[in-house]
N, C-alpha and C positions, 0 to 999 in steps of 0.2 A: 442416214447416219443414226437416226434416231430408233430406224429400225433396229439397225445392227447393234446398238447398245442394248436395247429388251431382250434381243434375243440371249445375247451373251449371259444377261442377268438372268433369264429364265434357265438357261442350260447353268451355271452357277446354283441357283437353287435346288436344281434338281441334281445335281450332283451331289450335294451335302446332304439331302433328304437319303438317298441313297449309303455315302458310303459310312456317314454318322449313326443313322436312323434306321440302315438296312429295309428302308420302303422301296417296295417292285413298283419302280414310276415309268419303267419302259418296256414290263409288259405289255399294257394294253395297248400301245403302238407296234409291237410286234419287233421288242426286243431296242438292243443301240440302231442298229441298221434301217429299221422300221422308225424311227424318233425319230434319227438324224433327217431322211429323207421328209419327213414330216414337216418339221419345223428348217431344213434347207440349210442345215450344220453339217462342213464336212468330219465327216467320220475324225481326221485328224486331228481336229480342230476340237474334237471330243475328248479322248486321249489323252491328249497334252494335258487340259482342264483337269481331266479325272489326275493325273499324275501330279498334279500342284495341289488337289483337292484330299488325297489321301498322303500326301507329305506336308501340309499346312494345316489341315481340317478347314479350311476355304479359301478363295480362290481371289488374290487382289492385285491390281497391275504394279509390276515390279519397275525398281528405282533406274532412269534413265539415264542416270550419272555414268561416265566411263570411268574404268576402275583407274585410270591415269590422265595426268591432264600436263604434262608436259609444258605447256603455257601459259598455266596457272601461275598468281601472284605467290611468290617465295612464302612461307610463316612467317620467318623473321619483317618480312615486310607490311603484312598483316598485319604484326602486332606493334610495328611500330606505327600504322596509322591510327589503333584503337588509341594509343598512348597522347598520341599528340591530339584526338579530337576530345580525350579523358582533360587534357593540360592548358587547350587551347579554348575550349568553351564551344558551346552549341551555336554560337554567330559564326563561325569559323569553321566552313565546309570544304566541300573536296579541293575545290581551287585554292586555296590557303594554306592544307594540309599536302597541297602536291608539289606547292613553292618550300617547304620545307623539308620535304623529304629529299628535293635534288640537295639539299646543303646537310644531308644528314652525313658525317664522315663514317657512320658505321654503316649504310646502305652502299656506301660505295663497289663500284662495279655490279651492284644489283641492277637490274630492271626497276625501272622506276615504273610504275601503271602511270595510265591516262587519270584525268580529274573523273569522267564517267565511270570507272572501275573502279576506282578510291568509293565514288557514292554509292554502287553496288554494292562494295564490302560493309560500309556503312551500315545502308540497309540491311544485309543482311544479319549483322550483330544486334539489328534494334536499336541503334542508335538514331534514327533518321524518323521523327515523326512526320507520315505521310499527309498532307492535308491537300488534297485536292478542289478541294472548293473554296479555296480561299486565291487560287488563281481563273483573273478573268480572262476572255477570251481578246480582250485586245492585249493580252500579255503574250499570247501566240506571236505576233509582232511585235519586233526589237523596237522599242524607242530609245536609241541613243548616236551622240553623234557621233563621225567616225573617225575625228583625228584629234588630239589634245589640242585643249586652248579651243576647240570650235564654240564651246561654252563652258559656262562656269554658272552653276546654282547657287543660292543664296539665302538662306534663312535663321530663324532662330530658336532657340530653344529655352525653355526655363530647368534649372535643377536647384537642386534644395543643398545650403552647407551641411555641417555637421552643426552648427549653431543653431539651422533652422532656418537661417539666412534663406533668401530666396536670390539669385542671380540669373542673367538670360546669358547663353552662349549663342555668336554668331558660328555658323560654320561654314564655310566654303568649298564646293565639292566640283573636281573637274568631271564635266560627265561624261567625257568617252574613257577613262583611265577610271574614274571613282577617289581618284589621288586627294585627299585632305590640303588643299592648298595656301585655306588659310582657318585660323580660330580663334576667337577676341572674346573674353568675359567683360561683360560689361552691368551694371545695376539695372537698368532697364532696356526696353528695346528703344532703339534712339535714333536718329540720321547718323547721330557724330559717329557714332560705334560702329554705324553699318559702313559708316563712310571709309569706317580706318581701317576695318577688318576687308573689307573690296580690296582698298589702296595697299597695302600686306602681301595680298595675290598678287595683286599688278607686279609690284616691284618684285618680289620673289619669283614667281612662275612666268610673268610678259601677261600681255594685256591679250585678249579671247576677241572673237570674235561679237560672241552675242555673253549677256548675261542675264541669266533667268531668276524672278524672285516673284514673291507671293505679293499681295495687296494691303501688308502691315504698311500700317503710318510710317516706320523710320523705311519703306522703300520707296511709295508714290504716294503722292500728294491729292491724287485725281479723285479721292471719298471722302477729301475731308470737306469741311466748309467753306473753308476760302479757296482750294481748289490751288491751281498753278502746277506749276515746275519743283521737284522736291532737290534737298540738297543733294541724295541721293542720285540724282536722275542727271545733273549736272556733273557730278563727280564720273559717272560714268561716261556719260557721252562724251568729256572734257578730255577721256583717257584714248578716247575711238572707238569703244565698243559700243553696240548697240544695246538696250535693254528692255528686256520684257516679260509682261506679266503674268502668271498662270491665270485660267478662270476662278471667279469667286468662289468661294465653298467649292473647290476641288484640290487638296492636295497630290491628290496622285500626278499632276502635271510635273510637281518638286518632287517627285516618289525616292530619286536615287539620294537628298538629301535629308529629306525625313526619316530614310530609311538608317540613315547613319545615327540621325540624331538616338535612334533606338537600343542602337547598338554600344555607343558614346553612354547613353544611361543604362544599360543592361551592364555597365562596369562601374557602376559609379554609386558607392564609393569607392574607387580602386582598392582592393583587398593587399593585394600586393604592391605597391607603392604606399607613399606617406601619405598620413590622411590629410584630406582638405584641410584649409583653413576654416577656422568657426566663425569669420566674417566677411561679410560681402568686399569691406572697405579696402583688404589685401587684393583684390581683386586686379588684373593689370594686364595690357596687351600682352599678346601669346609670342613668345619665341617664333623663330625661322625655323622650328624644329615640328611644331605643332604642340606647342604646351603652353601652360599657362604656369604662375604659380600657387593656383589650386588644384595642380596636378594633371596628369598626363589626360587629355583630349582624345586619346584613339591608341589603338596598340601599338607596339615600336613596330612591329612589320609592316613592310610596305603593302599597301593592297595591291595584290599580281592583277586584276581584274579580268573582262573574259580573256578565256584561251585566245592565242594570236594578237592580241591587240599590245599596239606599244605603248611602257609603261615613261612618264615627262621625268625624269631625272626628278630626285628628291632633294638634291642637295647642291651640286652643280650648278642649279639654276636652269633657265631658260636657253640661253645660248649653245648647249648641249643637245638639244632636242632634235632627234632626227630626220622632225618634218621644218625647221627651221630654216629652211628656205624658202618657204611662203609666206607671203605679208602678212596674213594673220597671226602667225607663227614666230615675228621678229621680235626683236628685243623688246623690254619695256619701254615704253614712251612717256617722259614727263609730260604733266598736266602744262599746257602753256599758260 
């Protein structure tokens, strides 16, 4: 192959020497027929060159696009994906962008594209910074579970009022869905707050099977001094679920819940809603809705999450849930 590409280049050079330069470069081989033979170029294969080479003035591989593409995503639907990823922000990619296009009432009766073809157009516009080394390679394998409710993450976060205020937000994330299922602002990271924003899930969404949280003091008790059983740890097991902990100094075990909190402050201060309040002290459990009254927690859209997988009723509650025949799956159960 590598041959065949010198070659090409060399008969390309010596064509433009030729028909630019009028240099005799296939005399001394004894003409085209004597060269060709030479260097093992068919005659034809010369021709055509020479004929691109004195209607070009040189010689470059031409665009492999078909002049029609019959399958191609409509414009109108093009531009309505640049529109919504211009409206909707850079946290909000093709999977997001593809759950609102099926509700667009002006794409109707269009073709909808796949989430994969939305990200290619994407790409293509520049819109899509590529960073490949910042995926590792146990990311190659899926770590999530496979049905809602099999678990539920748990952690915290700090953001800043507009006072300056400093407050922590609990946030609770289902990890086969990524569904926002619970969010409590609280003054500090606490048991009581961990306890209330957990029990919020419970009763909202039904009780999970396992629940996953980091090694902060309001989750397990087992680094502090006196050690023991955390209120935490009781509240859970008390509801059925089991709980457990990521390793030390590794977040990426909570990766699908840290990842939100990023996303939660990449809006924050919400630009478009009321601004925060200026003090911590207005602070106060989050609605059934996922809000608090320092303002909205996460976008009103629901997150579609991967392609195929089903999404736990947002509002309906638990008893709705299509996997709701299995006992991990069943209603909430009071604490006895």
């Amino acid at each position: 192959m590598a041959g065949s590409v010198a070659l090409m280049n060399l008969l390309d050079v010596a064509l433009v020497a030729f028909v630019t330069h009028g240099a005799h470069v296939f005399d001394s081989a004894g003409g085209v027929v004597g060269w060709c033979r030479v260097n093992g170029i068919a005659r034809a294969t010369f021709y055509r060159h020479l004929a691109r080479v004195r209607q070009d003035g040189s010689w470059a591989p031409l665009s492999r696009r078909p002049r029609r593409s019959p399958g191609g995503t409509a414009p109108p639907v093009v531009a309505a994906i640049l529109a919504l990823r211009e409206s909707l922000g850079v946290d909000n990619g093709a999977v997001t962008i593809h759950y609102h296009l099926g509700r667009d009432p002006d794409l109707a009766g269009m073709r909808i594209p796949s989430p994969a073809t939305i990200h290619k157009i994407l790409r293509r516009a520049g819109l899509v910074t590529a960073q490949p080394n910042k995926r590792p390679r146990s990311s190659w394998r899926r770590f999530s579970y496979a049905r809602p409710r099999d678990c539920y993450q748990i952690d915290a976060t700090i953001i800043t009022l507009a006072g300056g205020a400093k407050v922590v937000v609990f946030e609770v994330l289902d990890d086969a869905t990524r569904t926002l299922v619970a969010t409590r602002a609280a003054l500090s990271e606490n048991a009581t707050d961990a306890v209330a924003a957990i029990s919020t899930a419970f009763t909202d969404f039904g009780v999970p099977a396992i629940v996953l949280s980091d090694n902060g003091i309001a989750f397990t008790a087992r680094f502090t001094r006196h050690g023991g059983t955390s209120r935490f740890t009781r509240a859970v097991t008390a509801a059925g679920a089991r709980l457990i902990h990521s390793s030390p100094y590794h977040p990426q075990t909570c990766g699908k819940v840290e990842r939100h909190h990023r996303t939660f402050k990449n809006g924050w201060p919400p630009t478009r809603h009321r601004p925060p309040s200026s003090s911590s002290s207005s602070c106060a459990p989050p609605t059934s809705t996922g809000t608090t009254p320092c303002g909205p927690t996460r976008c009103t859209t629901p997150h579609p999450g991967p392609p195929g997988r089903t999404r736990p009723p947002t509002s309906a509650g638990p008893s709705t849930c299509p996997c709701s025949k299995t006992p991990r799956c069943a209603p909430a159960r009071s604490p006895p």
